[in-house]
Backbone bond lengths (Angstrom), bond angles and torsions (degrees), N, CA, C in turn:
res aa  C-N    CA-C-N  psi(-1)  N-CA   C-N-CA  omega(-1)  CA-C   N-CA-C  phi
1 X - - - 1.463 - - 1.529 108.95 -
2 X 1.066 115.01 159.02 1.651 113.04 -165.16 1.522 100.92 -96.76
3 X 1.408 106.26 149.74 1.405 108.15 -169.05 1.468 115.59 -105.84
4 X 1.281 132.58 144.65 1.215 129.74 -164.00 1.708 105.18 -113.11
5 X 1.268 108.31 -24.53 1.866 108.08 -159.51 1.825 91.47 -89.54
6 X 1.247 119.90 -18.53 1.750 98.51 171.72 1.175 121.99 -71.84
7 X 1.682 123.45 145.28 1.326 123.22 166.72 1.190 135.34 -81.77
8 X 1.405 112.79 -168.83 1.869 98.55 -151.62 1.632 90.98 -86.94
9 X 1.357 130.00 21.01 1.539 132.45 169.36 1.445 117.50 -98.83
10 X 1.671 103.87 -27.20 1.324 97.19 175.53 1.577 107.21 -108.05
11 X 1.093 126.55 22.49 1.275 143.38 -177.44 1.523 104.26 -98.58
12 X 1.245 135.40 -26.71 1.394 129.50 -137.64 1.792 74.61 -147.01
13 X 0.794 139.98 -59.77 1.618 127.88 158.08 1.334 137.22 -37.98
14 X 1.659 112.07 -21.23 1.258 148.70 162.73 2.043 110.95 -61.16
15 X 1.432 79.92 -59.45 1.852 89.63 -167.33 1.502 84.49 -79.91
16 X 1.796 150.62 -8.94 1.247 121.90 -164.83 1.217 95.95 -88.51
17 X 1.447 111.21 -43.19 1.596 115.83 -168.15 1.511 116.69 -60.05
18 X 1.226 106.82 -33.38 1.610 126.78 -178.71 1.208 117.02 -65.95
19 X 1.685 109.81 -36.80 1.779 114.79 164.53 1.308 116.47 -81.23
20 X 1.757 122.51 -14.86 1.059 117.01 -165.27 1.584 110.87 -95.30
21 X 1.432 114.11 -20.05 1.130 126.41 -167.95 1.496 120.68 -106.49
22 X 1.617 111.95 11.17 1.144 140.41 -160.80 1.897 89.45 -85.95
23 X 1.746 108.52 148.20 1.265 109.74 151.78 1.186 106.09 -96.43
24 X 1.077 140.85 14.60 1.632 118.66 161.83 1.730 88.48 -174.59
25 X 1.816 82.80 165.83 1.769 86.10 -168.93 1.758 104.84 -72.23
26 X 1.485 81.55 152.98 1.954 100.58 -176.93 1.535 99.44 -106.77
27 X 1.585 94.76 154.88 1.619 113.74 164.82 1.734 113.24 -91.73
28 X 1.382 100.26 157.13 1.246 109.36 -178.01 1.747 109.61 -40.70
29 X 0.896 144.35 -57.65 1.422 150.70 -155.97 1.589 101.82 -86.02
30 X 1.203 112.83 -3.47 1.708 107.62 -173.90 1.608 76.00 -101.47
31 X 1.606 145.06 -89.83 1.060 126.13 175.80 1.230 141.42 29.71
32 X 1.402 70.65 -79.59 1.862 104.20 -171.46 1.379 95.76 -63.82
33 X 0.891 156.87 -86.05 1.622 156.57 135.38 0.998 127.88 34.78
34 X 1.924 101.44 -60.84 1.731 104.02 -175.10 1.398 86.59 -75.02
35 X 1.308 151.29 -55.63 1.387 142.39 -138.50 1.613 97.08 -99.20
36 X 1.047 139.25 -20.03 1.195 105.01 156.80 1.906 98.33 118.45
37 X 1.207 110.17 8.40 1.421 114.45 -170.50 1.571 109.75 -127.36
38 X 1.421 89.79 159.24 1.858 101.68 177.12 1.397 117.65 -59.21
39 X 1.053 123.90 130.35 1.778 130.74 -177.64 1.377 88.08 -41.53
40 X 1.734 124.36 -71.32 1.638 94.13 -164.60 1.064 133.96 -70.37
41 X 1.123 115.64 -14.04 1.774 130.65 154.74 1.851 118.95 -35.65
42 X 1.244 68.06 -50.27 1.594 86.69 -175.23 1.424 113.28 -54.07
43 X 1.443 102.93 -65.94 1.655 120.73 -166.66 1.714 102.52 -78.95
44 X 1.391 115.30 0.83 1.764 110.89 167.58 1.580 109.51 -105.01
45 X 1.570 123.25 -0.84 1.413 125.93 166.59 1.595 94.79 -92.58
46 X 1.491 118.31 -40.67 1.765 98.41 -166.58 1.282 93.83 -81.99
47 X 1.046 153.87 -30.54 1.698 151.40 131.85 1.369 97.51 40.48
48 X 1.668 104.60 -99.80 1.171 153.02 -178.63 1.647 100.90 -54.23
49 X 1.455 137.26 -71.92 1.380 126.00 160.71 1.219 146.62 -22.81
50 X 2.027 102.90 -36.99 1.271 104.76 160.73 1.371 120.00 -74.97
51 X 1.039 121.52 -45.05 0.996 129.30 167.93 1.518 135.24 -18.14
52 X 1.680 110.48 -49.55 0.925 104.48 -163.61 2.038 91.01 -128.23
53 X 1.532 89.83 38.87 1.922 87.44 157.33 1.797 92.51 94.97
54 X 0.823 124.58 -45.71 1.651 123.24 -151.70 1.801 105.34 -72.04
55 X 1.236 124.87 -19.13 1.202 134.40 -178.71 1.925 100.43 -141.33
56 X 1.936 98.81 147.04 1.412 98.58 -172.22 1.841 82.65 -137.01
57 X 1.782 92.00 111.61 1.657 86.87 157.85 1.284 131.50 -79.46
58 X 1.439 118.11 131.75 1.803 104.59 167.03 1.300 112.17 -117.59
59 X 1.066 114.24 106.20 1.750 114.51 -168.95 1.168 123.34 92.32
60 X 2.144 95.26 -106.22 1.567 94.41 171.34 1.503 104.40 -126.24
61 X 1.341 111.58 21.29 1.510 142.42 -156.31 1.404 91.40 -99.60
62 X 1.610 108.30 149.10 1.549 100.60 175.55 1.864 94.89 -134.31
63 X 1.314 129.69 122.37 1.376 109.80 -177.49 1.703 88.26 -119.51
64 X 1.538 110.61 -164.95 1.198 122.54 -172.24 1.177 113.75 -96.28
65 X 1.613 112.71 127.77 1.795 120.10 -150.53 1.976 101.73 -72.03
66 X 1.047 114.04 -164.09 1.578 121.94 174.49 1.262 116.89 -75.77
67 X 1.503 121.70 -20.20 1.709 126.79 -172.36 1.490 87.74 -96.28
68 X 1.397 139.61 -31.93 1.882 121.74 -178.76 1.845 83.53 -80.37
69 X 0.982 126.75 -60.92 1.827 104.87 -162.93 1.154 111.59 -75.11
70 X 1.842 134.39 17.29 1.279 99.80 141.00 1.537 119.59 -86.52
71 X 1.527 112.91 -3.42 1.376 111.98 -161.15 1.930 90.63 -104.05
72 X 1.324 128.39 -13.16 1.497 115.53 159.69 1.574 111.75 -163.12
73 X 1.655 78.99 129.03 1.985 99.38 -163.29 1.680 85.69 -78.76
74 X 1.081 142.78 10.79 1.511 124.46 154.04 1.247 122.98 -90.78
75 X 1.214 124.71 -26.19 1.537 127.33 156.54 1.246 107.45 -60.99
76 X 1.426 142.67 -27.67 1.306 134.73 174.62 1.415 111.22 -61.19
77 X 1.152 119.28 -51.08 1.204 140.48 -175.81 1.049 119.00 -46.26
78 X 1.685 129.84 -76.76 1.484 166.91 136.01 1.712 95.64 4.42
79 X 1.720 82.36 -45.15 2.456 78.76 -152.31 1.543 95.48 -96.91
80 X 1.426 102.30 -96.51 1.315 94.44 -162.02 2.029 116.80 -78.72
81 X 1.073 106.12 1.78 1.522 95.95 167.76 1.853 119.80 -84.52
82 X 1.089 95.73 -2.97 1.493 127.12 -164.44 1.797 88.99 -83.22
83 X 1.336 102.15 -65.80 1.527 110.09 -170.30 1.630 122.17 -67.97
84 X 1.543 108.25 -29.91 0.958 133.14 167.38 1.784 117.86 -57.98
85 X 1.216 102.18 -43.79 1.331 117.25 -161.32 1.844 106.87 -43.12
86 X 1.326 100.65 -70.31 1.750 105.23 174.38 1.564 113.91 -14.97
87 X 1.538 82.27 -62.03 2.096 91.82 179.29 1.277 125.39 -32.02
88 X 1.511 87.45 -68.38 2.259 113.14 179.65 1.601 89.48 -40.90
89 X 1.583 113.08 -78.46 1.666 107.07 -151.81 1.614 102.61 -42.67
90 X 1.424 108.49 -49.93 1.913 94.71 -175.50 1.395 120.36 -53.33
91 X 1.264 115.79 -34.73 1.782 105.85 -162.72 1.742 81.03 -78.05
92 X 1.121 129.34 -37.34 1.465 119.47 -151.51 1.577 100.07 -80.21
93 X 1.454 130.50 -4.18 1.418 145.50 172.28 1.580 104.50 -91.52
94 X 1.556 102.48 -28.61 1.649 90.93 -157.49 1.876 95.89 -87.84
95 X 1.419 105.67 -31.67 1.316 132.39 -170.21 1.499 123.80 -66.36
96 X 1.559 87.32 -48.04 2.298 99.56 -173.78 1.907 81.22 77.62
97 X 0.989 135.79 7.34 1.677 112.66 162.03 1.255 140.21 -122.93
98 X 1.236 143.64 165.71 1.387 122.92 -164.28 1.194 115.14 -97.51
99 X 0.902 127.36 137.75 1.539 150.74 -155.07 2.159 122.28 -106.86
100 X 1.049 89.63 83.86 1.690 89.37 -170.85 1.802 93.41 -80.20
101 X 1.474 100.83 168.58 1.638 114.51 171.34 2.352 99.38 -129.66
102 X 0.813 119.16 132.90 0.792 113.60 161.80 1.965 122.21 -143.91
103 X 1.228 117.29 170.39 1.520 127.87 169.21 0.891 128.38 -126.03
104 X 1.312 135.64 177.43 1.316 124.43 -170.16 1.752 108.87 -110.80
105 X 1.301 108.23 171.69 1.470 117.75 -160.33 1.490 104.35 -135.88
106 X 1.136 117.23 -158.71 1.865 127.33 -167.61 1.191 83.46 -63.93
107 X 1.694 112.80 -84.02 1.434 122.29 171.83 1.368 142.91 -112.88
108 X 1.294 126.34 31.95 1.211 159.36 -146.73 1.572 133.35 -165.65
109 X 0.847 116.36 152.43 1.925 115.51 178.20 1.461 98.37 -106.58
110 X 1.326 132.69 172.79 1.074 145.74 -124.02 1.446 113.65 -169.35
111 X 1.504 140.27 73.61 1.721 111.44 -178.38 1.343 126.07 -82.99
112 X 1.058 115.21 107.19 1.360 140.07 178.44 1.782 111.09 -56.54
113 X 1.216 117.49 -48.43 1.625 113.33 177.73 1.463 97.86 -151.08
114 X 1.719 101.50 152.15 1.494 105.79 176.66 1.515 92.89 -125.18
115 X 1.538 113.94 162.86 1.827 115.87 149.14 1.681 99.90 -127.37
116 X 1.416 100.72 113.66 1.620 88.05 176.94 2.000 109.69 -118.53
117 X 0.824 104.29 149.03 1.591 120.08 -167.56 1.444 98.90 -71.84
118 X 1.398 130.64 155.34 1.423 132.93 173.38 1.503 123.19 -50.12
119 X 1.453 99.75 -53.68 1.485 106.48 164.77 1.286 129.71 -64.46
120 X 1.360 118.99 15.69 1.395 102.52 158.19 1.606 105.53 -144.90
121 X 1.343 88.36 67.59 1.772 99.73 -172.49 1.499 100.09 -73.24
122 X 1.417 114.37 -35.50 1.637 110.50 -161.80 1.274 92.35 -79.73
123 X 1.112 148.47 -8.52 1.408 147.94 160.55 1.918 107.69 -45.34
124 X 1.380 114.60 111.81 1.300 99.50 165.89 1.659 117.18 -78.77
125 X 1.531 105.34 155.69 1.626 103.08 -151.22 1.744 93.52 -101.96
126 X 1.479 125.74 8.99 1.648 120.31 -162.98 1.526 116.75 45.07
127 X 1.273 132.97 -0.65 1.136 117.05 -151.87 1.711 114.79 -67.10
128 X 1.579 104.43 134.60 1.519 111.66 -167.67 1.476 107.35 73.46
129 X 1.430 138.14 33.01 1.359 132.89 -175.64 1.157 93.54 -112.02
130 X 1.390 135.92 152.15 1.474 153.91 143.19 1.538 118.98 -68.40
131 X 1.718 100.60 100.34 1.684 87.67 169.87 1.549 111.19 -122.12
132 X 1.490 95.38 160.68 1.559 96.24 -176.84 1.625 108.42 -101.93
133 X 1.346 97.79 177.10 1.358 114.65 -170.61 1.276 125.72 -50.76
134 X 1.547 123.56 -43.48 1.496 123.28 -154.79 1.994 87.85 -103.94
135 X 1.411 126.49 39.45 1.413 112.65 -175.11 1.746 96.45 -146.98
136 X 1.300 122.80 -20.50 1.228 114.75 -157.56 1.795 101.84 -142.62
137 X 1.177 109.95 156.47 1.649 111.86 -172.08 1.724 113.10 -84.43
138 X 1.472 114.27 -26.46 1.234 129.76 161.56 1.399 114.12 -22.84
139 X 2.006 97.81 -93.59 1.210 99.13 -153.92 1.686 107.64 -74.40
140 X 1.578 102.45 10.08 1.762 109.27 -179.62 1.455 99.33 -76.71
141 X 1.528 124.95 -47.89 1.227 113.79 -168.29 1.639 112.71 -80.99
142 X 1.710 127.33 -2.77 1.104 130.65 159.06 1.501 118.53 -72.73
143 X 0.778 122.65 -51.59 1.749 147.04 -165.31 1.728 97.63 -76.21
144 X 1.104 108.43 -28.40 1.964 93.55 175.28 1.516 116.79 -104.90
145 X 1.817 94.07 18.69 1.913 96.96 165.01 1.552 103.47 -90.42
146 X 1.425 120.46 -20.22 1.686 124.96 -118.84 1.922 64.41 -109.66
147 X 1.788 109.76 145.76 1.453 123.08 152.43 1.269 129.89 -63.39
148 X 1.721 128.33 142.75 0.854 114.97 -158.51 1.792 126.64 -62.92
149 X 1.121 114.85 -5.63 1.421 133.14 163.86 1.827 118.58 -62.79
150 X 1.562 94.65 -35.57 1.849 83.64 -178.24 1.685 100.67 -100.69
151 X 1.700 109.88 4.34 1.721 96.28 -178.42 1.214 103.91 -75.72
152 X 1.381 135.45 -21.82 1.534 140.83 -120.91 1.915 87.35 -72.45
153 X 1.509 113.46 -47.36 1.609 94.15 177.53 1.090 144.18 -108.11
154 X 1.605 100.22 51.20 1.162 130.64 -169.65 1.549 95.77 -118.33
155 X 1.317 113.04 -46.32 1.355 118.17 174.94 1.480 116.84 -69.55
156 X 1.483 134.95 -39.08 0.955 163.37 168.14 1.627 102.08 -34.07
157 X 1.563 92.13 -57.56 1.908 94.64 179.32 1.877 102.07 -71.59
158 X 1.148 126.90 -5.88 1.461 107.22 -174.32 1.682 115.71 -110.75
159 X 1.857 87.23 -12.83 1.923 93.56 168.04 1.414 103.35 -86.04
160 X 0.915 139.91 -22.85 1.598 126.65 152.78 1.296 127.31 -80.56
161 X 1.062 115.38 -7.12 1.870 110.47 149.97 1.186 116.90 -78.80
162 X 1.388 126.68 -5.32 1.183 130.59 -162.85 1.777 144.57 80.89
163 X 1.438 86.55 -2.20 1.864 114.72 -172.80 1.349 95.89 -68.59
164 X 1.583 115.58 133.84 1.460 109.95 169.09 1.516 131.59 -72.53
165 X 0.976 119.75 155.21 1.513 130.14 152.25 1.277 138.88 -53.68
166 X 1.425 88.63 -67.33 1.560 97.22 -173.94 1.576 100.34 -110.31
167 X 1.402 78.90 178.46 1.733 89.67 176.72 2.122 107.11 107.47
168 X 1.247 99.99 150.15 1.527 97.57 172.13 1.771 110.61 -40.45
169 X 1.613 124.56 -36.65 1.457 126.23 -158.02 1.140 94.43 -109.47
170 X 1.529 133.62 10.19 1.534 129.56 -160.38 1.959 91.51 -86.38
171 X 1.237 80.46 -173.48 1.904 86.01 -175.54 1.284 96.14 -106.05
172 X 1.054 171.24 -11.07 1.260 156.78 109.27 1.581 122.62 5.36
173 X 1.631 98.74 -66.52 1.543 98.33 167.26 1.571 111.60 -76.34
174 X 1.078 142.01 -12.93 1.513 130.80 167.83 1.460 93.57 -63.58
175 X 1.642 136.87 -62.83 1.143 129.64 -146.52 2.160 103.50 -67.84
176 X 1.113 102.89 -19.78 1.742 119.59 -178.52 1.380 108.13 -83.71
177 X 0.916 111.99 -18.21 1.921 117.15 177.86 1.807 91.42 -106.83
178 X 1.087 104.95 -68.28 1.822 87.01 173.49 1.639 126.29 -22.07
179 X 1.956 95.86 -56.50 1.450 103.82 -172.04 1.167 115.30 -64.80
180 X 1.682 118.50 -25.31 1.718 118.10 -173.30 1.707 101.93 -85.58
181 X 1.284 126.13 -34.52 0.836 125.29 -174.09 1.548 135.69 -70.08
182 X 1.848 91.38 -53.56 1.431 106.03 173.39 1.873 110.34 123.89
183 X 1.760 89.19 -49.79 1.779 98.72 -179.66 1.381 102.13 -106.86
184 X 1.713 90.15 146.03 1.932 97.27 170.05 1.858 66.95 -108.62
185 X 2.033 82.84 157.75 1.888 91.84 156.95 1.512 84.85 -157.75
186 X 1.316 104.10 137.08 1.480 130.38 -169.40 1.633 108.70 -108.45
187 X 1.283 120.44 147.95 1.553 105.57 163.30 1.599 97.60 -157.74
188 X 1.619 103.91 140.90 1.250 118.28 177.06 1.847 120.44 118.33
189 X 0.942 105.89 103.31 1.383 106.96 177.82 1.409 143.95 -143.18
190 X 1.394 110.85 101.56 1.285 128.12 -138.98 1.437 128.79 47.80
191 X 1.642 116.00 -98.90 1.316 101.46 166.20 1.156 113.11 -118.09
192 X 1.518 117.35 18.39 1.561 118.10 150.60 1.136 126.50 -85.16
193 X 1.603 124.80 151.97 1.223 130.00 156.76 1.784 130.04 -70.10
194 X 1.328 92.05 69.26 1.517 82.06 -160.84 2.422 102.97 -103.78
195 X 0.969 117.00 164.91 1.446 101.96 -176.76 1.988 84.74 -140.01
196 X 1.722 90.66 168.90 1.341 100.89 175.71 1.363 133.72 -173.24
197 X 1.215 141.91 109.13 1.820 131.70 -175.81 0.935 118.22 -86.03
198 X 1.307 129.28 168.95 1.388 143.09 -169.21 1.540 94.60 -155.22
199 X 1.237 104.65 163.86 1.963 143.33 174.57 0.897 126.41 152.95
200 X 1.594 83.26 120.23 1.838 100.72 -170.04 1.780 124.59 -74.44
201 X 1.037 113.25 161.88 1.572 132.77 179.40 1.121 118.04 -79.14
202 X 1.615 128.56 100.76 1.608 109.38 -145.57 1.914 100.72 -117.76
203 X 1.012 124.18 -179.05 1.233 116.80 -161.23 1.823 102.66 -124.22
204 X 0.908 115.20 143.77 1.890 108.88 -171.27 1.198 115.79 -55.83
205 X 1.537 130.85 -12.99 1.528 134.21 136.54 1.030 156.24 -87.37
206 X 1.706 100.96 23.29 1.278 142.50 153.57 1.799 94.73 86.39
207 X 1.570 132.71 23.13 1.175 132.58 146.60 1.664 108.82 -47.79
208 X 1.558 120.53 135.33 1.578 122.50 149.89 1.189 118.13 -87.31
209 X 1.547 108.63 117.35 1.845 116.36 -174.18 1.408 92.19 -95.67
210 X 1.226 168.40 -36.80 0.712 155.55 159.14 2.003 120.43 -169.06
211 X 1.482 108.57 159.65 1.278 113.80 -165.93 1.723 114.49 -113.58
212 X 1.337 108.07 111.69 1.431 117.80 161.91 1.608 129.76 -64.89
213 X 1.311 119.47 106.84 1.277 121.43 177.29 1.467 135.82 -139.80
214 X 1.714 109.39 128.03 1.793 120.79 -155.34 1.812 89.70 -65.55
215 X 1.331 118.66 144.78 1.751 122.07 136.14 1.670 105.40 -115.55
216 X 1.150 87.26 130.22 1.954 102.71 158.50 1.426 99.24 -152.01
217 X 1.791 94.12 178.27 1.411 114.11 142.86 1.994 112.13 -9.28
218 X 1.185 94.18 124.39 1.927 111.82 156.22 1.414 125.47 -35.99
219 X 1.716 85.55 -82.32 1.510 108.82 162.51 1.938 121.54 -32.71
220 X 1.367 107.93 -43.89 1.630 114.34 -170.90 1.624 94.47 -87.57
221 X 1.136 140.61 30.79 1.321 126.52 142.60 1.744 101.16 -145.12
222 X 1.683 90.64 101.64 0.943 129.22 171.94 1.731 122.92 -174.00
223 X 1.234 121.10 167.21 1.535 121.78 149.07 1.779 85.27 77.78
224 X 1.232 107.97 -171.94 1.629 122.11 169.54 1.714 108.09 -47.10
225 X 1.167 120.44 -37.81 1.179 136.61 177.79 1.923 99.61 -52.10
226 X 0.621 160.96 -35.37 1.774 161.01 -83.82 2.055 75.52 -169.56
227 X 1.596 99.73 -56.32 1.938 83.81 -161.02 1.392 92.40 -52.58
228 X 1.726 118.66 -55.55 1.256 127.78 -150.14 1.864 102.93 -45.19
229 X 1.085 101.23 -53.73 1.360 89.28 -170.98 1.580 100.85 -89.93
230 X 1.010 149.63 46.22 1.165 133.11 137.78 1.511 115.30 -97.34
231 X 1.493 104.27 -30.16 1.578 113.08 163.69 1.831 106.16 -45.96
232 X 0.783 111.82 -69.89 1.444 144.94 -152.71 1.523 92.83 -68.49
233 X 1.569 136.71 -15.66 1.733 139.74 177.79 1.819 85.56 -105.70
234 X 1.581 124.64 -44.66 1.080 105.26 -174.54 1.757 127.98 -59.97
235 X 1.474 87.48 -24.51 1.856 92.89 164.71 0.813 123.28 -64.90
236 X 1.546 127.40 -71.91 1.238 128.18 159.78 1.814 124.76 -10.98
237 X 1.579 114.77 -65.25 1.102 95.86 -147.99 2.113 80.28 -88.03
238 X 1.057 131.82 -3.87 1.397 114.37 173.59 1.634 108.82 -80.39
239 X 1.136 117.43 -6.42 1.542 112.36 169.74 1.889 125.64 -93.11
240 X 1.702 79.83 -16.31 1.723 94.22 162.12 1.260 108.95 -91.04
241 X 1.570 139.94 -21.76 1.167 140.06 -164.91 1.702 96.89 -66.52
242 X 1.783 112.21 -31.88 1.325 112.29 -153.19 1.249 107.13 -79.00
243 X 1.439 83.64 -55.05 2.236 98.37 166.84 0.936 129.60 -33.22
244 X 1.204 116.43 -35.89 1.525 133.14 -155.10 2.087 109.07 -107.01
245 X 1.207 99.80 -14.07 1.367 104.60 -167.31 1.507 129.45 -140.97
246 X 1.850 107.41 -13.37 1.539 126.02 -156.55 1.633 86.88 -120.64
247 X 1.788 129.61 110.86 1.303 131.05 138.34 1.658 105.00 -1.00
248 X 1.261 119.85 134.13 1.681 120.66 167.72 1.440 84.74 -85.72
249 X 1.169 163.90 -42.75 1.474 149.51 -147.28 1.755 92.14 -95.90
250 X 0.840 134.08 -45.69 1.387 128.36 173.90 1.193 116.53 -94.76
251 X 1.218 134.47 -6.06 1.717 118.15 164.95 1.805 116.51 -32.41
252 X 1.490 105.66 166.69 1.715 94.58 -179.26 1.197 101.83 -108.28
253 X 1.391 102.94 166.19 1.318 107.84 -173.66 1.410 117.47 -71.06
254 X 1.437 116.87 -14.68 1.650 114.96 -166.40 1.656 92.28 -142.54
255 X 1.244 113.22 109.26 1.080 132.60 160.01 1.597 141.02 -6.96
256 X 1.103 154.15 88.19 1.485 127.32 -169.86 1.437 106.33 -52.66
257 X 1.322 124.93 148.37 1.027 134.03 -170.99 1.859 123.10 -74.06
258 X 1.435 116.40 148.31 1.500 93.35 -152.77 1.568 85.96 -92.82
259 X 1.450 100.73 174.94 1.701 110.71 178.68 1.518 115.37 -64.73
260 X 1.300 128.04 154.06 1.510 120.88 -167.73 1.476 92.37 -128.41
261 X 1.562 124.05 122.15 0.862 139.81 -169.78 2.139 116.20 -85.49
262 X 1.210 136.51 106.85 1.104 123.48 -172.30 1.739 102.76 -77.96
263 X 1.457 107.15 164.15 1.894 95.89 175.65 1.035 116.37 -99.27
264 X 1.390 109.06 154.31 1.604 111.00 -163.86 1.621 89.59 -83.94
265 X 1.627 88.63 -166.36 1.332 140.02 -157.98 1.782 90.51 -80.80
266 X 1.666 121.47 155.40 1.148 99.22 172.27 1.987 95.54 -103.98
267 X 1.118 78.55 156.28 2.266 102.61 -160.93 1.604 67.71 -74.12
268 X 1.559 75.49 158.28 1.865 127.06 163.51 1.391 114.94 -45.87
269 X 1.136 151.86 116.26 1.376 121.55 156.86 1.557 119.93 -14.13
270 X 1.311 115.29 152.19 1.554 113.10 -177.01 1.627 107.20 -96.10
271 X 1.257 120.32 156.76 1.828 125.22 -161.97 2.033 87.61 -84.53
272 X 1.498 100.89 170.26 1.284 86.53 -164.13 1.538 89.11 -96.92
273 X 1.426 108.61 -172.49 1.795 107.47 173.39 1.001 113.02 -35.89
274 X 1.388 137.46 -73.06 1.162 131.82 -145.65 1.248 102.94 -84.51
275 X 0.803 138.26 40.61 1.508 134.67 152.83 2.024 106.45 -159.09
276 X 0.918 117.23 53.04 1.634 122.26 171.16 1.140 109.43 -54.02
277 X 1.100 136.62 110.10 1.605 123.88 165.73 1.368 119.92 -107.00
278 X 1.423 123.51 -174.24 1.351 125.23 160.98 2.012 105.16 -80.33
279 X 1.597 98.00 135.23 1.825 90.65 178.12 1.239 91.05 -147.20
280 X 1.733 116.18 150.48 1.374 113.36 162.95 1.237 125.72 -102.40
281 X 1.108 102.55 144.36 1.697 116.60 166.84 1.277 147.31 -36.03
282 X 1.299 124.96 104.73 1.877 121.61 -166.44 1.441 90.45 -75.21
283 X 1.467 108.21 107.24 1.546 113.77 -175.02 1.169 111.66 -144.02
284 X 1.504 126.43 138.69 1.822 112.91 -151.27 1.718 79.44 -90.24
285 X 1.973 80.03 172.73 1.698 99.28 176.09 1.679 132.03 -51.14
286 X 1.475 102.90 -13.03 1.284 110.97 176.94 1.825 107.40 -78.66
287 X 1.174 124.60 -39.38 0.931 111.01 163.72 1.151 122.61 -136.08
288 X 1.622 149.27 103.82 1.022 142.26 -147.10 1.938 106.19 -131.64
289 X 1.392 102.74 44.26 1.321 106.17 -172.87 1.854 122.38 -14.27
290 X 1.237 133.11 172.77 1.643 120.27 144.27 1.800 111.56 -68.42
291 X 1.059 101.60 162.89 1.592 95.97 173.03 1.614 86.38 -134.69
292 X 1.787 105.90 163.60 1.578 114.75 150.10 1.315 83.61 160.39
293 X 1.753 100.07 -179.48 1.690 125.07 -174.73 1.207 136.72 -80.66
294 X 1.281 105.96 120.60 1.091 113.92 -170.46 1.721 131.67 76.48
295 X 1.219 119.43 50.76 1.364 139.93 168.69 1.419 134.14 -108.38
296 X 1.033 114.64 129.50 1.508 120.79 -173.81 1.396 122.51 -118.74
């Protein structure tokens, strides 16, 4: 029976725990249920919750917003890496590459789930690592949805590493070629040859819910090889865009159409180990990702 004598603190602490502790995302009326309150009760506390980060609607789905998963990487897990998951295994079947999911953080992205293929076991997978902006393709393709007001500490972590700003190679213009483009693709890492894209999952008010991104081989993102899988991430993350954001009772019947990737340019020879650097990509105007070292 629905309760009337709790306040609007234990009301709204009620619906967090209830989304947070959920094995899979709930609808408004299941909520309302477990906690013990009136549907419209309900949906005028998650109101206010989404709102302010603590709850993330997708549809008619309610999972746990960006302010509960910085405060618990098992609700990340549980909710939306959970929902996500189907996705990862296909591109990482359709691909041969491994497939991280990550979100964004105070100042940092976050990978929440990986699927990685046998062959690239020696590949480390970050999983649950914090990376920042000016090193990895992730939090690049998150960070060039976000206005220049919410990048500021994202950038913040890369003027004290010392990574530039400005300039044609500065991170500024990576995050402006990201935003026109859609893909960051990174290559080079440490003293591996490792390469990688990212594009994020964006929300119909241009919020980033989270960012899908391939690691392999260097060499395999490039040439026709490089369109294929950027085609092949653009599916992916437009079939999470739907999941994640489109009513299942009102979704449309026919799809918006996904982005069509032209093929690049064929790349440079690659530098040998001992000297890996950050390099960019001869990549036509259709897709001209950021490039540089060490991004994931």
């Amino acid at each position: 029976m629905p309760r009337s004598a709790s306040s609007a603190v234990d009301k709204a602490l009620d619906l967090i725990e209830a989304v947070a502790r959920a094995d899979r995302p709930l609808r408004l009326g299941e909520l309302a249920q477990a906690v013990g309150l009136h549907r419209a009760t309900a949906y005028r506390v998650l109101v206010d919750l989404v709102a302010r980060g603590w709850v993330q609607r997708a549809g008619e789905h309610y999972l746990p917003g960006s302010v509960a998963l910085q405060v618990s990487r098992a609700a990340a897990t549980r909710s939306l890496a959970a929902l996500c998951r189907p996705v990862l295994e296909g591109l990482a079947e359709r691909t041969g590459m491994m497939v991280n999911l990550q979100v964004l953080e105070a100042d940092r992205s976050r990978v929440i789930d990986v699927v990685r293929p046998a062959r690239l076991e020696m590949i480390s997978d970050l999983r649950n690592e914090a990376l920042p902006v000016h090193r990895f393709a992730g939090p690049l393709a998150l960070v060039a949805q976000l206005d220049e007001q919410a990048r500021a500490p994202y950038l913040a972590v890369a003027q004290a590493a010392g990574h530039p700003l400005d300039g044609s190679g500065g991170l500024l213009a990576d995050l402006a070629r990201v935003r026109d483009t859609g893909f960051a693709v990174e290559h080079g890492r440490n003293d591996k040859v490792i390469g990688s894209m990212s594009r994020a999952v964006v929300a119909p008010g241009g919020t980033p819910l989270c960012a899908v991104t391939l690691v392999g081989p260097d060499a395999e993102f490039a040439g026709p090889r490089l369109s294929d899988l950027a085609q092949a991430l653009a599916d992916a993350t437009t079939a999470l865009a739907a999941t994640l954001t489109l009513p299942a009772a009102s979704a449309p019947a026919t799809a918006e159409p996904e982005p069509t990737v032209t093929a690049p340019a064929a790349a440079a020879p690659a530098d040998g180990p001992e000297d890996v650097r950050a390099k960019r990509a001869d990549l036509t105007p259709a897709i001209r990702p950021a490039v540089g070292r060490n991004r994931r």
